[in-house]
C-alpha positions in Angstrom: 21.6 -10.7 13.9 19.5 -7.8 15.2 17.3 -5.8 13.6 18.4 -2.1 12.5 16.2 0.6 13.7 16.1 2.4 10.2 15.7 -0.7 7.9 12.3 -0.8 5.9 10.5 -4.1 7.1 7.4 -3.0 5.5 5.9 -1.5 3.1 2.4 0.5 3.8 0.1 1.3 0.7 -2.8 3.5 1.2 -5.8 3.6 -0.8 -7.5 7.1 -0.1 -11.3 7.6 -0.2 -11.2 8.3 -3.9 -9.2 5.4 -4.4 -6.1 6.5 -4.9 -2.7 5.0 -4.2 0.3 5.9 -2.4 3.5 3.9 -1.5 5.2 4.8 1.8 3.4 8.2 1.7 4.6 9.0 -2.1 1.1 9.2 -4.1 1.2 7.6 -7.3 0.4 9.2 -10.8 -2.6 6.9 -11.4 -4.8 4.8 -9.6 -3.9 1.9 -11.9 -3.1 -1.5 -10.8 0.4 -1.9 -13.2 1.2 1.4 -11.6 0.7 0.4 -7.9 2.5 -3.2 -9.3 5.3 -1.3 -10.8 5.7 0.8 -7.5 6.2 -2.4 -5.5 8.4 -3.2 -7.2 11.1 -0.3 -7.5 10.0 0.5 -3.5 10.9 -2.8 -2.1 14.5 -3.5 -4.7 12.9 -7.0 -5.1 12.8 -7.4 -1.5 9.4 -10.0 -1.2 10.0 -10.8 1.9 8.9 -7.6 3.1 5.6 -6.6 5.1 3.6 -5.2 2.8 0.7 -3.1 5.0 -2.6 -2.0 3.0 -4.1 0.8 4.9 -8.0 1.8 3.3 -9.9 4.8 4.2 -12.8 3.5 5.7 -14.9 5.1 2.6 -12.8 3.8 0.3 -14.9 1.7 -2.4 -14.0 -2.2 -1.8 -13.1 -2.5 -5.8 -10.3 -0.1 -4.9 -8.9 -2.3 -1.6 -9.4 -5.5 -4.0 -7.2 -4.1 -6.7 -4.9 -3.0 -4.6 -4.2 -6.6 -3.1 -4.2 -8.0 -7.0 -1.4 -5.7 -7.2 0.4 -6.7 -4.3 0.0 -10.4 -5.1 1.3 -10.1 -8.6 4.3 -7.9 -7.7 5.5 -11.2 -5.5 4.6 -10.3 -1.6 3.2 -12.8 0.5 3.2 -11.3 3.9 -0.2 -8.9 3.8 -1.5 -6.7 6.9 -5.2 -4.6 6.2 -6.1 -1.8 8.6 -8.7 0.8 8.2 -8.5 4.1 8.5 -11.2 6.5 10.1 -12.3 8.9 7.3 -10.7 12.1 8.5 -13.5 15.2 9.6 -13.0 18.3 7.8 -12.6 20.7 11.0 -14.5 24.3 10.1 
C-alpha cells in the first residue's frame, strides 16, 4: 500500500517565542498544557501513530519546549521530531 500524497503523517506543533502553541498552524486559545493535550487529541482522531513534529522558536523559553513534549507524551504519541526555528527579524 502506497502512501497518499494528501494524508496527514504528522503533526507539527509550534511553540512561538512567547510560548505559545499552535497545531498544524491553528493557534491555540491558551498556552496550557491540557489545551495543547486536548488539541492532540481532536487533530490526530486518535491517530498515535502519527509523527508528531515540535518546532521551537529559537527564543522560545525551554519550560515552554518541555511542556509542550509533557503534552505530547500524555496525549499518547511516541514518534517525536524537535527542530528549531530562527527567530524571525522584523524588516524596517
Amino acid at each position: 500500500s502506497g502512501s497518499v500524497e494528501n494524508a496527514a503523517e504528522s503533526i507539527e506543533v509550534l511553540v512561538d517565542r512567547e510560548g505559545g502553541y499552535a497545531i498544524n498552524g491553528r493557534r491555540l486559545v491558551n498556552a496550557e498544557v491540557d489545551s495543547l493535550v486536548r488539541g492532540l487529541e481532536l487533530e490526530s482522531g486518535g491517530d498515535l501513530s502519527l509523527l508528531v513534529v515540535l518546532v521551537a522558536d529559537a527564543e522560545v523559553q525551554h519550560q515552554s519546549v518541555v511542556s509542550a513534549m509533557e503534552a505530547i507524551g500524555r496525549a499518547g504519541f511516541t514518534s517525536l521530531s524537535i527542530a528549531t526555528r530562527e527567530p524571525i527579524e522584523k524588516t524596517q
